[in-house]
mmCIF file of the N, C-alpha and C atoms, coordinates in Angstrom:
data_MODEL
# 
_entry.id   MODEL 
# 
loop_
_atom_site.group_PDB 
_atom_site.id 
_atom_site.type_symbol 
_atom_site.label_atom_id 
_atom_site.label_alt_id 
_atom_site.label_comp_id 
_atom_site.label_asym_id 
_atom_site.label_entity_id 
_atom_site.label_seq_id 
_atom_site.pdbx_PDB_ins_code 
_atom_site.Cartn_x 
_atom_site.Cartn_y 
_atom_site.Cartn_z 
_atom_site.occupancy 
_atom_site.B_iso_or_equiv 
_atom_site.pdbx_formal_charge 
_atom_site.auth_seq_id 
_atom_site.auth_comp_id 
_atom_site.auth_asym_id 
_atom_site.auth_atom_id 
_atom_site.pdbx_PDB_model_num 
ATOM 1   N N  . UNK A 1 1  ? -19.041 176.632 182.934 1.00 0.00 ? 1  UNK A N  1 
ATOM 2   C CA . UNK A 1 1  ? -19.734 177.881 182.740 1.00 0.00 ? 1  UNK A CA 1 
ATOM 3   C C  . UNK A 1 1  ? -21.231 177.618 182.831 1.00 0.00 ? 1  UNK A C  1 
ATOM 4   N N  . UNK A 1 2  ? -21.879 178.528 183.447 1.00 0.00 ? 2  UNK A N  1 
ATOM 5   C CA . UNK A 1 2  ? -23.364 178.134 183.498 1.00 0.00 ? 2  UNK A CA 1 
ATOM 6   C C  . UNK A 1 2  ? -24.001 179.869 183.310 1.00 0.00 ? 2  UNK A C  1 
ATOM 7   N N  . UNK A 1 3  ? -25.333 179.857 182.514 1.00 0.00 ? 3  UNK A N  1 
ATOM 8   C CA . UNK A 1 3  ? -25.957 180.986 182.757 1.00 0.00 ? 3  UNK A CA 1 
ATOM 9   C C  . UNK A 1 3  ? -27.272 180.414 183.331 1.00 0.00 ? 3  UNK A C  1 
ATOM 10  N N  . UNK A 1 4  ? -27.512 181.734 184.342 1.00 0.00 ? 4  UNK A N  1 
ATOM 11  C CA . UNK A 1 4  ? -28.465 181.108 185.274 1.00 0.00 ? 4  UNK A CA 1 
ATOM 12  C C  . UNK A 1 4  ? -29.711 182.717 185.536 1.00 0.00 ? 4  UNK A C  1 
ATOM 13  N N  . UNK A 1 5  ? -30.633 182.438 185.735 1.00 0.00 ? 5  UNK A N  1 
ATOM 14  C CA . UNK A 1 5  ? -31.137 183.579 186.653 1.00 0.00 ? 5  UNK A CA 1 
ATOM 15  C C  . UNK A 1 5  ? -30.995 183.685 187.987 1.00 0.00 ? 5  UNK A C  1 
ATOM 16  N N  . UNK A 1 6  ? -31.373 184.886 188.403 1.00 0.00 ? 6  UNK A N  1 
ATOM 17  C CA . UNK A 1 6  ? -31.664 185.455 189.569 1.00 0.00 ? 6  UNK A CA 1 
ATOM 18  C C  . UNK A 1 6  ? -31.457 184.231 190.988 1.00 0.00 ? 6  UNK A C  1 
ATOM 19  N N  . UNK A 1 7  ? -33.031 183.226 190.722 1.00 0.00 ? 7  UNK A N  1 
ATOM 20  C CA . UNK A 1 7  ? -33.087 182.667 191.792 1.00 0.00 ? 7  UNK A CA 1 
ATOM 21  C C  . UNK A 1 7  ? -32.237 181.003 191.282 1.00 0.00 ? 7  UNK A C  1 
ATOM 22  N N  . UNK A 1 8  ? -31.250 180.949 191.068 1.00 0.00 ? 8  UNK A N  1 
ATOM 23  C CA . UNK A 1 8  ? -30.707 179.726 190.089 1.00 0.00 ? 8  UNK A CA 1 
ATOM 24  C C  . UNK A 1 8  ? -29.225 179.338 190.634 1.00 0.00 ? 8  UNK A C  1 
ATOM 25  N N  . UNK A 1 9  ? -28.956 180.834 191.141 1.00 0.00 ? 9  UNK A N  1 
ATOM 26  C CA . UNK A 1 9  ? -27.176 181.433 190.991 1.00 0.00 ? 9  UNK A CA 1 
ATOM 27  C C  . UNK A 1 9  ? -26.673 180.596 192.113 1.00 0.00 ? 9  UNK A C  1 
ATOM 28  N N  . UNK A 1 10 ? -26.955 180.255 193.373 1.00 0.00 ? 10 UNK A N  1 
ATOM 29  C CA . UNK A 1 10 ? -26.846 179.260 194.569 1.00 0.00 ? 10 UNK A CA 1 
ATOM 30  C C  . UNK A 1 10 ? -26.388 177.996 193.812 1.00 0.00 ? 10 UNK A C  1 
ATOM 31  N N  . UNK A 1 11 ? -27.646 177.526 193.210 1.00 0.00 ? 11 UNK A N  1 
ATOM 32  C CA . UNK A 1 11 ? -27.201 176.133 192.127 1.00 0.00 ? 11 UNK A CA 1 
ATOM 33  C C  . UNK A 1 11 ? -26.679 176.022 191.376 1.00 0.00 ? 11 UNK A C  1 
ATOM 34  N N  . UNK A 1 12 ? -25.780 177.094 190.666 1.00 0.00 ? 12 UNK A N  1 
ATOM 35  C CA . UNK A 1 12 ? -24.790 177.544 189.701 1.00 0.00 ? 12 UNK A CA 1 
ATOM 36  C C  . UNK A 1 12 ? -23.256 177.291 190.376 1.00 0.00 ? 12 UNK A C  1 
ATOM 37  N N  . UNK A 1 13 ? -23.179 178.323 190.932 1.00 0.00 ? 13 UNK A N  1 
ATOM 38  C CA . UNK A 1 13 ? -22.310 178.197 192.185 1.00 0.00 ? 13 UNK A CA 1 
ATOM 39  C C  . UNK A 1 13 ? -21.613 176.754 192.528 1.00 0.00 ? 13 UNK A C  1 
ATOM 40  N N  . UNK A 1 14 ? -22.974 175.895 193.683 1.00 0.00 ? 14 UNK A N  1 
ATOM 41  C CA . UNK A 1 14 ? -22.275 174.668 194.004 1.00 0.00 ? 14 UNK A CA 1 
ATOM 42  C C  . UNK A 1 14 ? -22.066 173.854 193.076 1.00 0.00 ? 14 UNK A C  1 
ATOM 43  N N  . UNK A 1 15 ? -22.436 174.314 191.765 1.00 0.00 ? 15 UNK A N  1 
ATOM 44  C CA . UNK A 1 15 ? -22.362 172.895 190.664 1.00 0.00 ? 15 UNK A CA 1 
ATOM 45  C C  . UNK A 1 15 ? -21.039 173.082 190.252 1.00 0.00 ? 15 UNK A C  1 
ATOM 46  N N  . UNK A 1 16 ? -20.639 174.565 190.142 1.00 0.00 ? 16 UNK A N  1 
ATOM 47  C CA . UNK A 1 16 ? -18.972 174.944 190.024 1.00 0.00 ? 16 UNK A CA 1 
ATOM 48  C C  . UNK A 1 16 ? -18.389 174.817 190.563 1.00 0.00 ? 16 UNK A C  1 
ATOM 49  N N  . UNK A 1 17 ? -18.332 175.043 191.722 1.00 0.00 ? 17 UNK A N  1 
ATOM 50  C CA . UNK A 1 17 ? -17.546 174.726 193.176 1.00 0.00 ? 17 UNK A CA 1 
ATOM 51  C C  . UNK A 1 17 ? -17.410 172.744 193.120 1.00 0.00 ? 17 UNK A C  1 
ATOM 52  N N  . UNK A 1 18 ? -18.635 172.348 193.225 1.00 0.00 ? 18 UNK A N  1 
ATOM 53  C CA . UNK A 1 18 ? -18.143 170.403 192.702 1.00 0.00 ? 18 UNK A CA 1 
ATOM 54  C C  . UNK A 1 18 ? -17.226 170.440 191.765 1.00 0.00 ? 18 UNK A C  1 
ATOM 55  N N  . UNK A 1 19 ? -17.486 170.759 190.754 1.00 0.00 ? 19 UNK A N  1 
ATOM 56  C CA . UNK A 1 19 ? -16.895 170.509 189.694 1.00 0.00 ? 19 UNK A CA 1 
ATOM 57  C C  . UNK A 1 19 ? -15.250 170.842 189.646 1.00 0.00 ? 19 UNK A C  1 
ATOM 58  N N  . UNK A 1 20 ? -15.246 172.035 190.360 1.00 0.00 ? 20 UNK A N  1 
ATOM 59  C CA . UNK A 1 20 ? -13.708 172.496 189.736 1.00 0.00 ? 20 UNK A CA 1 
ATOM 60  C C  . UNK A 1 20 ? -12.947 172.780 191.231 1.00 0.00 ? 20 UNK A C  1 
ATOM 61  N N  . UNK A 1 21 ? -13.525 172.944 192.031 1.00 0.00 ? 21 UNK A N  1 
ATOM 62  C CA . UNK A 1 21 ? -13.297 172.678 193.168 1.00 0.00 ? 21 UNK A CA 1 
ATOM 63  C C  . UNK A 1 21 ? -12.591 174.399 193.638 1.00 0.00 ? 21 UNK A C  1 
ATOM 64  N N  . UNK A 1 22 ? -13.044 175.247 192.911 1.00 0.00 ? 22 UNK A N  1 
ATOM 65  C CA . UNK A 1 22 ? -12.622 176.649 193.502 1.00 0.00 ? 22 UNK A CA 1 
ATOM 66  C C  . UNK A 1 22 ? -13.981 177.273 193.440 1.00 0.00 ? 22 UNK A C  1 
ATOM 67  N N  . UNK A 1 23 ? -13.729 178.747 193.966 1.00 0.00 ? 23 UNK A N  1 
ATOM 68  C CA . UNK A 1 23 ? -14.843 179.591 193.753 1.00 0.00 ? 23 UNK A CA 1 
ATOM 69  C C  . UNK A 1 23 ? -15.021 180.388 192.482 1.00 0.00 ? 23 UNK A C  1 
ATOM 70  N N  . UNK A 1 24 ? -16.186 180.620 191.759 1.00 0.00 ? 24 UNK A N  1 
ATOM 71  C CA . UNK A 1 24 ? -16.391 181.123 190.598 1.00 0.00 ? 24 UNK A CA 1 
ATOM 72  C C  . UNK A 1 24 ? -16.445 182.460 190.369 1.00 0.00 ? 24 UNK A C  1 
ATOM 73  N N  . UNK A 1 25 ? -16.156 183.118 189.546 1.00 0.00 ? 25 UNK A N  1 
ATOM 74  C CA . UNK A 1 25 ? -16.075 184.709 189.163 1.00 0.00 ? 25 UNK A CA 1 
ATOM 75  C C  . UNK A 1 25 ? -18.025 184.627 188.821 1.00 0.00 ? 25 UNK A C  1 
ATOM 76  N N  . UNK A 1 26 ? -18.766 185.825 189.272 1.00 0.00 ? 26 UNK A N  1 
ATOM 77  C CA . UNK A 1 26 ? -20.525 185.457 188.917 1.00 0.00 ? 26 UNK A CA 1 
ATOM 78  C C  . UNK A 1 26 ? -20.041 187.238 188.054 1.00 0.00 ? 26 UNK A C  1 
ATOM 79  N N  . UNK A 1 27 ? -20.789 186.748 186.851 1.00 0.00 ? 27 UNK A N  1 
ATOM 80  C CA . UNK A 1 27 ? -20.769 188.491 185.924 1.00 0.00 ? 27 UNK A CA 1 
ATOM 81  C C  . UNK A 1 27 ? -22.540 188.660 185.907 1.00 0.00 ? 27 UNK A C  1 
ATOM 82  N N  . UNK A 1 28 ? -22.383 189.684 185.993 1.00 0.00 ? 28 UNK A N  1 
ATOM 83  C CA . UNK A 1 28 ? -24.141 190.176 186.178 1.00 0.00 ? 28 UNK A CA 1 
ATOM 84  C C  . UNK A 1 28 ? -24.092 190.831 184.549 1.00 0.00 ? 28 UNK A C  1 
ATOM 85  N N  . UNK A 1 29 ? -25.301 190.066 183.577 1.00 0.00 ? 29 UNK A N  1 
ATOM 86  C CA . UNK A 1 29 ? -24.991 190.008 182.174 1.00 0.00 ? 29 UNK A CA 1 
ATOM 87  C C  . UNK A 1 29 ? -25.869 191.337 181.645 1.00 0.00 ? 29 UNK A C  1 
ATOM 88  N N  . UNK A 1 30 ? -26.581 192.077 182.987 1.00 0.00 ? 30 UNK A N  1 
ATOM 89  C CA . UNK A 1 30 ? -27.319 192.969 182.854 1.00 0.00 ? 30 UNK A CA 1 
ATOM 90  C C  . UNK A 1 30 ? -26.058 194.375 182.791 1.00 0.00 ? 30 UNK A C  1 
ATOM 91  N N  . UNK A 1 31 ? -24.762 194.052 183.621 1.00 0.00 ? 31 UNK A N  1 
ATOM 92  C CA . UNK A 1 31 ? -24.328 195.256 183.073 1.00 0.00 ? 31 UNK A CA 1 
ATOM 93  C C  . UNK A 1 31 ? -22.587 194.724 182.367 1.00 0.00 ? 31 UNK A C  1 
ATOM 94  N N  . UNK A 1 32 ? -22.326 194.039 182.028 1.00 0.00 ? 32 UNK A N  1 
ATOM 95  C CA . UNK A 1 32 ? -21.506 193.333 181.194 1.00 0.00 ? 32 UNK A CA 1 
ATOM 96  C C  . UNK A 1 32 ? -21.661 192.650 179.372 1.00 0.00 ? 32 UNK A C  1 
ATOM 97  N N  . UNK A 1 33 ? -21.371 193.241 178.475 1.00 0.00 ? 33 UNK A N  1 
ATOM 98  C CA . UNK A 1 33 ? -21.629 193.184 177.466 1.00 0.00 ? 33 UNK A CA 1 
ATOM 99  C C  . UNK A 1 33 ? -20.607 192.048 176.510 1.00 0.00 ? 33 UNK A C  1 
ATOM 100 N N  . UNK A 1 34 ? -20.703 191.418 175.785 1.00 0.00 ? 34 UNK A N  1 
ATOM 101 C CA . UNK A 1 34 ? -19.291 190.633 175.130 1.00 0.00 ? 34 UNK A CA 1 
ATOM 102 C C  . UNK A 1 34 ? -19.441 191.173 173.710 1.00 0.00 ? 34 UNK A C  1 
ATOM 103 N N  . UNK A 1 35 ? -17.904 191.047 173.137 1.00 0.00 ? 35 UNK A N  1 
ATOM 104 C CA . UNK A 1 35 ? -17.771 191.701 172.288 1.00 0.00 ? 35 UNK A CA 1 
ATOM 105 C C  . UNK A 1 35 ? -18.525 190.277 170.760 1.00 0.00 ? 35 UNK A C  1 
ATOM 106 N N  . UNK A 1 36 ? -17.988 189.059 170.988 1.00 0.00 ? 36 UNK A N  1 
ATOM 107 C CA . UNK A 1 36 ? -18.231 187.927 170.410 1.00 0.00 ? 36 UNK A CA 1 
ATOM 108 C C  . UNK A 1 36 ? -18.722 186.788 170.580 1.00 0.00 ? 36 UNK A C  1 
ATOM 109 N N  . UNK A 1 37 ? -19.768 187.402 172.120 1.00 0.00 ? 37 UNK A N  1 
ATOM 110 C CA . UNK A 1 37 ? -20.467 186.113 171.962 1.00 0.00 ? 37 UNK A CA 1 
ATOM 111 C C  . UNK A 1 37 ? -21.863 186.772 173.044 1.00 0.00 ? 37 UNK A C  1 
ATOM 112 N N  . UNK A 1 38 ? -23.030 186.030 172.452 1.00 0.00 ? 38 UNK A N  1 
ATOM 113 C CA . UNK A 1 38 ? -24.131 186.632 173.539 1.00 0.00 ? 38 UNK A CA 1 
ATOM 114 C C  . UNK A 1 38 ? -24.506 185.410 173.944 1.00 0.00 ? 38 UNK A C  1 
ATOM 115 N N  . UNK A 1 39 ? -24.704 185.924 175.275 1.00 0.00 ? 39 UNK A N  1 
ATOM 116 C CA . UNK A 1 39 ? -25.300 184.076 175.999 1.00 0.00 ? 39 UNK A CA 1 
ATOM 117 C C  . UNK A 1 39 ? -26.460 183.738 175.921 1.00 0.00 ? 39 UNK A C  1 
ATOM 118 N N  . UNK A 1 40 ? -27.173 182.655 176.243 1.00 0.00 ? 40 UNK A N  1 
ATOM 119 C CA . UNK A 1 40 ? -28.140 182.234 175.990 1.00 0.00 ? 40 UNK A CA 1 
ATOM 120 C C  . UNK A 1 40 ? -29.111 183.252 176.899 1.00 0.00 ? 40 UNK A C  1 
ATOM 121 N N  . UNK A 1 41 ? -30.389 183.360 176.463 1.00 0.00 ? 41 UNK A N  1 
ATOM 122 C CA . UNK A 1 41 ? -31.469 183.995 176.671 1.00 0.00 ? 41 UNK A CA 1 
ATOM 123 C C  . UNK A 1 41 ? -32.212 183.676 178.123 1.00 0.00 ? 41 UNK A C  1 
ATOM 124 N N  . UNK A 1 42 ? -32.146 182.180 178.082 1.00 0.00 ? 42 UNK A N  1 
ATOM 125 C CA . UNK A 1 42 ? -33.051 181.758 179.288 1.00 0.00 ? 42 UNK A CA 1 
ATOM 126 C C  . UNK A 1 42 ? -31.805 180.854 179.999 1.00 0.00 ? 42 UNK A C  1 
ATOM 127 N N  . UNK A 1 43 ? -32.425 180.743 181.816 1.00 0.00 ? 43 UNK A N  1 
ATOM 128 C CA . UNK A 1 43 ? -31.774 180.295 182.357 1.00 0.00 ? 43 UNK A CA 1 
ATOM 129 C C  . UNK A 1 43 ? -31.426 178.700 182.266 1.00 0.00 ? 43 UNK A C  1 
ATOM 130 N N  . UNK A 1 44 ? -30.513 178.268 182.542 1.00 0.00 ? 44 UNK A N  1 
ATOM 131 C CA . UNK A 1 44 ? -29.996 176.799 181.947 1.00 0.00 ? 44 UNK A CA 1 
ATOM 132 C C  . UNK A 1 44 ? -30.996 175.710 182.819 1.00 0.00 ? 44 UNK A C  1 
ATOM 133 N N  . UNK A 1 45 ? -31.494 176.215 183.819 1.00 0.00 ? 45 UNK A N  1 
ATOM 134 C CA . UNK A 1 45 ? -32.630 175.428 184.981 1.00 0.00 ? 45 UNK A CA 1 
ATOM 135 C C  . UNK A 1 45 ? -34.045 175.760 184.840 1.00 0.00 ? 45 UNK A C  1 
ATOM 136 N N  . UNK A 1 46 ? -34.613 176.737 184.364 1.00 0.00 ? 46 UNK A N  1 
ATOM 137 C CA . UNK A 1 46 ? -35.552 176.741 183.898 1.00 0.00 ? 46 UNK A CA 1 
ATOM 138 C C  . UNK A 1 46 ? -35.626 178.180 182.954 1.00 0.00 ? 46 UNK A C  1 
ATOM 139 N N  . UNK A 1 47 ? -37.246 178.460 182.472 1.00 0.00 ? 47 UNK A N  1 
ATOM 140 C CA . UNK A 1 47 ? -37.463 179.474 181.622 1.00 0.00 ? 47 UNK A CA 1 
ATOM 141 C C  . UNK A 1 47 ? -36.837 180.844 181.860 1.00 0.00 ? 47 UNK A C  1 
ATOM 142 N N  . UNK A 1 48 ? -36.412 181.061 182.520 1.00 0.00 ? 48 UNK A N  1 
ATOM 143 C CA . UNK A 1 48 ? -36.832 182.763 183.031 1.00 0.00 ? 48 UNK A CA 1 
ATOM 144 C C  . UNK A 1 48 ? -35.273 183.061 182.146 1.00 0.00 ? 48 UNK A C  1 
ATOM 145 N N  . UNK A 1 49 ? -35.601 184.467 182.059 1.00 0.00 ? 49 UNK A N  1 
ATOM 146 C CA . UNK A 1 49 ? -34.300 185.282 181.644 1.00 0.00 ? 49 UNK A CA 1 
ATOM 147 C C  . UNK A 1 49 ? -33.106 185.450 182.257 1.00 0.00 ? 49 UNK A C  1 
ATOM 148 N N  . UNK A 1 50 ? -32.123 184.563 181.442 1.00 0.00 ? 50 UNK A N  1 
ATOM 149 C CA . UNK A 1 50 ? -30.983 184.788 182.086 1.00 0.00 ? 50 UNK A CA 1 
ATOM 150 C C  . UNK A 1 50 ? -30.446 186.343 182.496 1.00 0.00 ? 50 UNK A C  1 
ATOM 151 N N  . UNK A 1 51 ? -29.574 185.600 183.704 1.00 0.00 ? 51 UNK A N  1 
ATOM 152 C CA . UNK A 1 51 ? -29.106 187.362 184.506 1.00 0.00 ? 51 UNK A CA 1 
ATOM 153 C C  . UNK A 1 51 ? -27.946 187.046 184.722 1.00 0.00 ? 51 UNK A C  1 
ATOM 154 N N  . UNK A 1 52 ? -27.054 185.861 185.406 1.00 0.00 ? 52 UNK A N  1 
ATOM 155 C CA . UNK A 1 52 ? -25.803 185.425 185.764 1.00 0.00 ? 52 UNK A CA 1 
ATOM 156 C C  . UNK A 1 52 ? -24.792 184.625 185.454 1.00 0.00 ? 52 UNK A C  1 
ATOM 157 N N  . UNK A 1 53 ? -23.657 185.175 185.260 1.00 0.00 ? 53 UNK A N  1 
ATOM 158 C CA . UNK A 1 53 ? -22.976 184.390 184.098 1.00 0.00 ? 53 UNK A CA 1 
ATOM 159 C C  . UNK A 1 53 ? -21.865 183.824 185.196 1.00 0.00 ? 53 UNK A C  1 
ATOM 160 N N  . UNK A 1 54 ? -22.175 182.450 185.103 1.00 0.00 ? 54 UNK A N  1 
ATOM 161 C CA . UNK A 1 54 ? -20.982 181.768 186.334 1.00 0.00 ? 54 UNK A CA 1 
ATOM 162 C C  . UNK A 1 54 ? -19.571 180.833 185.858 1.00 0.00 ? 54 UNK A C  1 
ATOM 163 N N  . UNK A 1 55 ? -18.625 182.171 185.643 1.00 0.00 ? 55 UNK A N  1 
ATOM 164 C CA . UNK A 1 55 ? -16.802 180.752 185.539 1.00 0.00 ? 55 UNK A CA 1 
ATOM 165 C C  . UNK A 1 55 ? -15.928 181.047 186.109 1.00 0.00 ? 55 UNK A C  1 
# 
């Protein structure tokens, strides 16, 4: 699972795709809400505000 921004989601992606060797479901966290868990704030690669939630 990775949260990523905007310009991040490419490098999200192939790090999932290595890893697990399928393609990833991407949730856009701007219109997807969780009932029990909020994700982290900033993107896992650098500062900016997370936007994309990659599993």
């Amino acid at each position: 699972m990775h949260v990523v921004c905007k310009d991040h989601v490419e490098i999200a992606i192939d790090e999932f795709v290595d890893e697990y060797e399928e393609a990833p479901d991407v949730v856009d966290l701007q219109k997807t809400h969780f009932a029990h868990w909020s994700p982290p704030e900033h993107c896992e690669h650098c500062q900016s505000l997370s936007r994309f939630l990659i599993v």
